[in-house]
MITORSE-954031 format. One record per residue (C-alpha): residue in three letters; y, z, x. Coordinates in nm, 3 decimals, padded with zeros to 5 digits. Last residue first. Layout:
residues N
(pt ALA,(Y,Z,X)),
...
END
This chain:
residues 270
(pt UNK,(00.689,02.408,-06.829)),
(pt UNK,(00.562,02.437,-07.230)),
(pt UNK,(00.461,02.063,-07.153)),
(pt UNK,(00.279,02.150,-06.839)),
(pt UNK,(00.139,02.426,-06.928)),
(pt UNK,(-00.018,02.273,-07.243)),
(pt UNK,(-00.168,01.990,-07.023)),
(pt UNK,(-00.311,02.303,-06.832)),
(pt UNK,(-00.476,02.454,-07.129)),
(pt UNK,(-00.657,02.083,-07.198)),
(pt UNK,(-00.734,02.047,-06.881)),
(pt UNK,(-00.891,02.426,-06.828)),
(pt UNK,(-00.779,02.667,-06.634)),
(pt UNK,(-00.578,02.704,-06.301)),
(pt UNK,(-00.254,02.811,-06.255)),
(pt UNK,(-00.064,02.830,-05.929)),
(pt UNK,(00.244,02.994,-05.893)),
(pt UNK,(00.606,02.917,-05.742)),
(pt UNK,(00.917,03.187,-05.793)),
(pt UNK,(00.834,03.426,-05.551)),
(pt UNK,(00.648,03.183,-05.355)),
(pt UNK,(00.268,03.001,-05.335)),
(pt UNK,(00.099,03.286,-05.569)),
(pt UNK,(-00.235,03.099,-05.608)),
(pt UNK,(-00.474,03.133,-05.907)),
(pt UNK,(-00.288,03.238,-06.173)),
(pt UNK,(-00.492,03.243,-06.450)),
(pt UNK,(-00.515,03.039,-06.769)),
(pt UNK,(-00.782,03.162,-07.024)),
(pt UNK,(-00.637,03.331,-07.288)),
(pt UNK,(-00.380,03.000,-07.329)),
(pt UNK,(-00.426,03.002,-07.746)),
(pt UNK,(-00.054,02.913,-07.778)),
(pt UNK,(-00.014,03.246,-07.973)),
(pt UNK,(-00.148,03.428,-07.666)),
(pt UNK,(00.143,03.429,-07.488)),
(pt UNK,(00.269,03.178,-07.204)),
(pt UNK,(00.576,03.346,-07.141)),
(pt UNK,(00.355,03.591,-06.922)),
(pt UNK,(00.390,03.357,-06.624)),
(pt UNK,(00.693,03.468,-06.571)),
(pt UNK,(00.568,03.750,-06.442)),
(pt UNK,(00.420,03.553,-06.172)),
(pt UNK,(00.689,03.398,-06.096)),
(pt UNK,(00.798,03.046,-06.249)),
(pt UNK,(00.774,02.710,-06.107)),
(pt UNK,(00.443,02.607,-06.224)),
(pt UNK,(00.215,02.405,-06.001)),
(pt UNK,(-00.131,02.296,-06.192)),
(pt UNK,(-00.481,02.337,-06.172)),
(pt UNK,(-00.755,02.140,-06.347)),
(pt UNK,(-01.093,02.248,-06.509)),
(pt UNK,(-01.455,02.116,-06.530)),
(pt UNK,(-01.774,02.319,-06.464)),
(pt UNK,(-02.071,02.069,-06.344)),
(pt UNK,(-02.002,02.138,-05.953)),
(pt UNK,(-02.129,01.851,-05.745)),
(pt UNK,(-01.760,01.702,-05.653)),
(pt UNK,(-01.693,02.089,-05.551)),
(pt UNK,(-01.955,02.002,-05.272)),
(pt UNK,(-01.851,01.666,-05.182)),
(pt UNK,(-01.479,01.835,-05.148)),
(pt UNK,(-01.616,02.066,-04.890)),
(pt UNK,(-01.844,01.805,-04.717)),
(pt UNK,(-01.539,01.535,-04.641)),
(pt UNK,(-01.324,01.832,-04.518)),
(pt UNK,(-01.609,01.982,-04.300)),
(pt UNK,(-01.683,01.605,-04.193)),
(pt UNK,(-01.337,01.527,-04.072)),
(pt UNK,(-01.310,01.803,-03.888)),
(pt UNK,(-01.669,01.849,-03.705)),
(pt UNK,(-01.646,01.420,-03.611)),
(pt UNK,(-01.279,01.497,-03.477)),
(pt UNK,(-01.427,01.733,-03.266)),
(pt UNK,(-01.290,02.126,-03.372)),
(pt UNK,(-01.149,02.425,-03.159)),
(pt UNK,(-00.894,02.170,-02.981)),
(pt UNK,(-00.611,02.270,-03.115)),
(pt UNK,(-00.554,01.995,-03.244)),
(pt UNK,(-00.903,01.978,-03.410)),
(pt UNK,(-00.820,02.327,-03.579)),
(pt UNK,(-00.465,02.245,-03.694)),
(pt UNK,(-00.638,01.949,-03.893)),
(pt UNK,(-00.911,02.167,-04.012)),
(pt UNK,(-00.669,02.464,-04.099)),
(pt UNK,(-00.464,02.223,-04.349)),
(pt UNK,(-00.708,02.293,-04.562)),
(pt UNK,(-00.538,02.628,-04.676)),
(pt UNK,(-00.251,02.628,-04.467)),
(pt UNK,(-00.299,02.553,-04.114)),
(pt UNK,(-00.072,02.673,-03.805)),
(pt UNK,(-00.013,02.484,-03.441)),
(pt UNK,(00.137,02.611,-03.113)),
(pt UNK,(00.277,02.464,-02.829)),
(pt UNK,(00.329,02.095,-02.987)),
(pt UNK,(00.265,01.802,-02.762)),
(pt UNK,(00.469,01.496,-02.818)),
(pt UNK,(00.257,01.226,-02.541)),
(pt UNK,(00.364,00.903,-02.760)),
(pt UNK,(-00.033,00.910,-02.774)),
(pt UNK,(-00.045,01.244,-02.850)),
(pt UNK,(00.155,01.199,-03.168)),
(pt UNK,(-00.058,00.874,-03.284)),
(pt UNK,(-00.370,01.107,-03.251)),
(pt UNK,(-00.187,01.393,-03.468)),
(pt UNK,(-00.105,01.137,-03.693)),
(pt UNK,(-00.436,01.009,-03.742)),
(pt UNK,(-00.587,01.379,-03.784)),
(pt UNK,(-00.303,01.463,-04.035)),
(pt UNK,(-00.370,01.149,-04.231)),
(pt UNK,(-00.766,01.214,-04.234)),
(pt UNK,(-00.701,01.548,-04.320)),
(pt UNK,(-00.498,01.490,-04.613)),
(pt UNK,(-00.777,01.251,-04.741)),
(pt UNK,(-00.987,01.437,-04.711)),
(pt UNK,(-00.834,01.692,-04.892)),
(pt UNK,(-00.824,01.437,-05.225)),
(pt UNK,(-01.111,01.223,-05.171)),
(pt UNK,(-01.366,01.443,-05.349)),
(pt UNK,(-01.149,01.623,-05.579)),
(pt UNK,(-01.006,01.329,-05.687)),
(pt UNK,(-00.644,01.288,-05.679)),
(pt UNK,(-00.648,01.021,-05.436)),
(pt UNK,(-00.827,00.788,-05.632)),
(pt UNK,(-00.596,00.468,-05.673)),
(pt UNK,(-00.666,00.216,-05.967)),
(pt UNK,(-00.330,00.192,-06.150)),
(pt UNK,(-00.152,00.325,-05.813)),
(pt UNK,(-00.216,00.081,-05.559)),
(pt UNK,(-00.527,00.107,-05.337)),
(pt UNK,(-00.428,00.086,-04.981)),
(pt UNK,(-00.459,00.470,-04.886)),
(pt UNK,(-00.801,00.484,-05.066)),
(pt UNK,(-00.923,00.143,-04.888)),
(pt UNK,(-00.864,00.311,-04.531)),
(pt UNK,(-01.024,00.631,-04.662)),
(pt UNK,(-01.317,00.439,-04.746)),
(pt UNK,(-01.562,00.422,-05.023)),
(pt UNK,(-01.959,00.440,-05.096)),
(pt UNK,(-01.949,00.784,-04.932)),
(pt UNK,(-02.240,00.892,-04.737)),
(pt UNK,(-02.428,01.192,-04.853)),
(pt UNK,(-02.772,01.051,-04.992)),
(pt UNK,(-02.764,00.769,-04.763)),
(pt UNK,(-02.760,01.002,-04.426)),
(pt UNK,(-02.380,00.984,-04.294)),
(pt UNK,(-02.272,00.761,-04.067)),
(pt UNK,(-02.038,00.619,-04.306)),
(pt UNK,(-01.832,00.928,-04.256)),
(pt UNK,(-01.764,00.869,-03.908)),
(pt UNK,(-01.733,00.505,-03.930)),
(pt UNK,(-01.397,00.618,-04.134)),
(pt UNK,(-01.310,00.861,-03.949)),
(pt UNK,(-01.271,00.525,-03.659)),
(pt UNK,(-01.103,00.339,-03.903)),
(pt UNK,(-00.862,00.588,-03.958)),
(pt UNK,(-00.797,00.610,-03.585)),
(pt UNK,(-00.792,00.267,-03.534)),
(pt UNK,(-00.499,00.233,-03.774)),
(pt UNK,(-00.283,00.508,-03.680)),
(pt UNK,(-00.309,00.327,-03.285)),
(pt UNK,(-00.246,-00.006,-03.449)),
(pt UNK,(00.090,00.075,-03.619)),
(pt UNK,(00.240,-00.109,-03.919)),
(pt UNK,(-00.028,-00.133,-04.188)),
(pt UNK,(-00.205,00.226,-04.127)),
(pt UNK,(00.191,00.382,-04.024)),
(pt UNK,(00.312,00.235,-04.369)),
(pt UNK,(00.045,00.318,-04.604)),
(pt UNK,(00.031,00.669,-04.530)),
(pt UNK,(00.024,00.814,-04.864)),
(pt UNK,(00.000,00.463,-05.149)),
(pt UNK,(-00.078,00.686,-05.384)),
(pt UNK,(00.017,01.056,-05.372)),
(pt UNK,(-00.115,01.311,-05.178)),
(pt UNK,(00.081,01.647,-05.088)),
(pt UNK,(-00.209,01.829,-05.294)),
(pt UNK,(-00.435,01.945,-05.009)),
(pt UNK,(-00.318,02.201,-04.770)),
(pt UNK,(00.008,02.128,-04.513)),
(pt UNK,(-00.028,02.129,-04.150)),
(pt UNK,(00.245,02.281,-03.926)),
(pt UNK,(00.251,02.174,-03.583)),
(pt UNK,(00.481,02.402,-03.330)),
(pt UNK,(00.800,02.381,-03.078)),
(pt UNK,(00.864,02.466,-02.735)),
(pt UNK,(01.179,02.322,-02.522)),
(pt UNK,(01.061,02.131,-02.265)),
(pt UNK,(01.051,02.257,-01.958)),
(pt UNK,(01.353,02.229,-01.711)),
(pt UNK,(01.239,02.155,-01.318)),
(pt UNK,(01.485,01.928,-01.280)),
(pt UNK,(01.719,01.895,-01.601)),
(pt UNK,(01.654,01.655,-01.813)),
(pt UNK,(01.626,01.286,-01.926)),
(pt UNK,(01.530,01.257,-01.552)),
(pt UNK,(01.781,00.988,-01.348)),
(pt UNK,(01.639,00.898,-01.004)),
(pt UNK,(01.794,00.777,-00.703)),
(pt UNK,(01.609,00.431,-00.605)),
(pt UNK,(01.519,00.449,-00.212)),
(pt UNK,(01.465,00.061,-00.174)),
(pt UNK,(01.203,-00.119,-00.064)),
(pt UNK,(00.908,-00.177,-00.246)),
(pt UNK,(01.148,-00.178,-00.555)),
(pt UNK,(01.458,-00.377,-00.400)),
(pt UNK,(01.239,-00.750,-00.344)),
(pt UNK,(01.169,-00.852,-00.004)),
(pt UNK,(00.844,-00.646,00.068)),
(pt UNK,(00.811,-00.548,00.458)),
(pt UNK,(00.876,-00.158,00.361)),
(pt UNK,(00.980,00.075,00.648)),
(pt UNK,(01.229,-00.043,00.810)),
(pt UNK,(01.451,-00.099,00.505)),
(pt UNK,(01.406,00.254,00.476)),
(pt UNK,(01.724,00.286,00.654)),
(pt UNK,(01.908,00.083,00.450)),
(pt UNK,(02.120,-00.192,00.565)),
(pt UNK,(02.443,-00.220,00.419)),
(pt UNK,(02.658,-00.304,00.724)),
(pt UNK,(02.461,-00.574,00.756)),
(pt UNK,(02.600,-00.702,00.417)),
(pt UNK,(02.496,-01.055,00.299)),
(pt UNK,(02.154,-01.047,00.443)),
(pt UNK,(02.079,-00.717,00.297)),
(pt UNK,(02.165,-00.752,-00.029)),
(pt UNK,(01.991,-01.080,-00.055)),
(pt UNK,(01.662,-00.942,00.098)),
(pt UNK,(01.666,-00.698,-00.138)),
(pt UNK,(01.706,-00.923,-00.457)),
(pt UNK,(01.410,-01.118,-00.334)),
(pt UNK,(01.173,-01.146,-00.594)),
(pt UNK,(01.379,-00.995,-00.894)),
(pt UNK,(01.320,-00.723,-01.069)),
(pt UNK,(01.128,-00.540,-01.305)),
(pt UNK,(00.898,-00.212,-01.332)),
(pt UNK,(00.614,-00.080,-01.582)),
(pt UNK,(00.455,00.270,-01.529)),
(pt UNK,(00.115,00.280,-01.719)),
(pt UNK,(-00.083,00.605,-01.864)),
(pt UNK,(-00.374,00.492,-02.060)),
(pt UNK,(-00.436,00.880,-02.122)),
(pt UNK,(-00.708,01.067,-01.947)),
(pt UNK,(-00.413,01.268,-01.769)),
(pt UNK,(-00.075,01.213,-01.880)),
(pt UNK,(00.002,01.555,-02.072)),
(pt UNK,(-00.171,01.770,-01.789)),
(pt UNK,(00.026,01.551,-01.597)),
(pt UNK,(00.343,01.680,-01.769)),
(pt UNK,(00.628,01.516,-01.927)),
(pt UNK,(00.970,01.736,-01.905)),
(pt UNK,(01.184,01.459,-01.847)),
(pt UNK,(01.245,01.623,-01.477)),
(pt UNK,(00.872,01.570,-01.403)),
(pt UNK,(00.835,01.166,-01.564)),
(pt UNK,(01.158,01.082,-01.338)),
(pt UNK,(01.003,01.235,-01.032)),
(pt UNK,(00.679,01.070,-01.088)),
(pt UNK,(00.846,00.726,-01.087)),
(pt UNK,(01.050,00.848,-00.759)),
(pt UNK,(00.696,00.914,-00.610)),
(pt UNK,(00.526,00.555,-00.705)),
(pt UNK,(00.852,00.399,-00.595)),
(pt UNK,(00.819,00.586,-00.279)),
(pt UNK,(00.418,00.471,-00.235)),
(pt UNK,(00.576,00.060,-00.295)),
(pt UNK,(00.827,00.215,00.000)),
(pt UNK,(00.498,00.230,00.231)),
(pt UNK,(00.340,-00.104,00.148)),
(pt UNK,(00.000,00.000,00.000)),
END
């Protein structure tokens, strides 16, 4: 290697170190430092100014400015700074909606192959338990026909997209220092942490709404923005003796689960 091509290398490093990227970051990863110039833009410089000549002029034999040149290097931070610290937060089931995700799976290849590769996952499966669906087709399906309310696609669904995005994030090397779950949401913070394969994640999500998917009992759940007192508005007289709140997700946000026909009257009472 010319000796001033192994400077480049180092000044290249430099710049990565004071931006805060770290090789823990970089390594594994199809890591690639890209540079441009001209052929001999060095050899210009120096011919028309002696005056100019550099002293590690002497030793590089290249005759463009990269190989040869001691380029000062500008960080997007402060030498030695770290970045600042900052945390994933994954959502539980019941942020889906059709069409979720359909952007990053038709505009961005790395989002794509990783749904496709969850995907091959679950169709992997022995007979009896594979799905006869995709997640890929789910996301694409437009809303007269889509499925992502079902309570077998629905939190795996969720998962899938948090997985994908978590894989697109570490390729654009964002790194969080911390991650949190809530309710399913603990899968996805699980594999980014590192505590789950992407095979163990997306199967315990795929398995635990296969398993409700099996139960014969009906019922629905709904979000009511009330408190749980509040919750006492809905008397007797409107023949709700069975709704429950299931979840308390704030002071003035409940869940209530019951059946479809008691949470329809929920809804309109709500």
């Amino acid at each position: 290697m010319d000796a001033q091509q192994q400077k480049l290398l180092e000044v290249v490093f430099e710049c990565l170190e004071n931006a805060g990227v770290s090789t823990e970051d970089m390594s594994g990863s199809n890591t690639a430092v890209y540079v441009g110039n001209f052929t001999i833009d060095y050899q210009a410089m120096q011919s028309r100014d002696l005056d100019y000549l550099h002293r590690y002029a002497a030793a590089g034999g290249g005759t463009a400015i990269m190989p040869n040149h001691n380029v000062e290097c500008h960080g997007t931070g402060t030498a030695g700074a770290r970045p600042l610290p900052f945390a994933f937060v994954f959502n539980g089931q019941g942020a889906q909606y059709a069409g979720v995700a359909k952007e990053p799976l038709e505009q961005n290849t790395r989002f794509l192959a990783s749904i496709r590769e969850l995907d091959q996952i679950l169709q992997s499966l022995p007979s009896h338990n594979a799905a006869n669906w995709t997640l890929e087709q789910t996301i694409l399906d437009p809303p007269d026909v889509s499925k992502v309310n079902d309570v077998t696609r629905s939190q795996l669904l969720c998962t899938a997209v948090q997985i994908s995005l978590v894989e697109l994030l570490r390729s654009w090397w964002v790194s969080p220092s911390a991650m949190i779950g809530h309710s399913s949401g603990g899968i996805a913070a699980s594999y980014r942490a590192g505590l789950l394969t992407a095979p163990q994640a997306i199967q315990a999500a795929y398995f635990r709404g296969f398993a409700v998917g099996q139960v014969p009992a009906r019922g629905a759940m709904t979000a009511a923005c009330t408190s749980v007192e509040g919750c006492q508005r809905f008397d007797l007289g409107q023949g709700l003796e069975e709704v429950r709140v299931a979840c308390v997700n704030a002071p003035e946000n409940v869940t209530l689960r019951r059946s479809e026909r008691d949470v329809e009257t929920v809804q309109a009472a709500s």
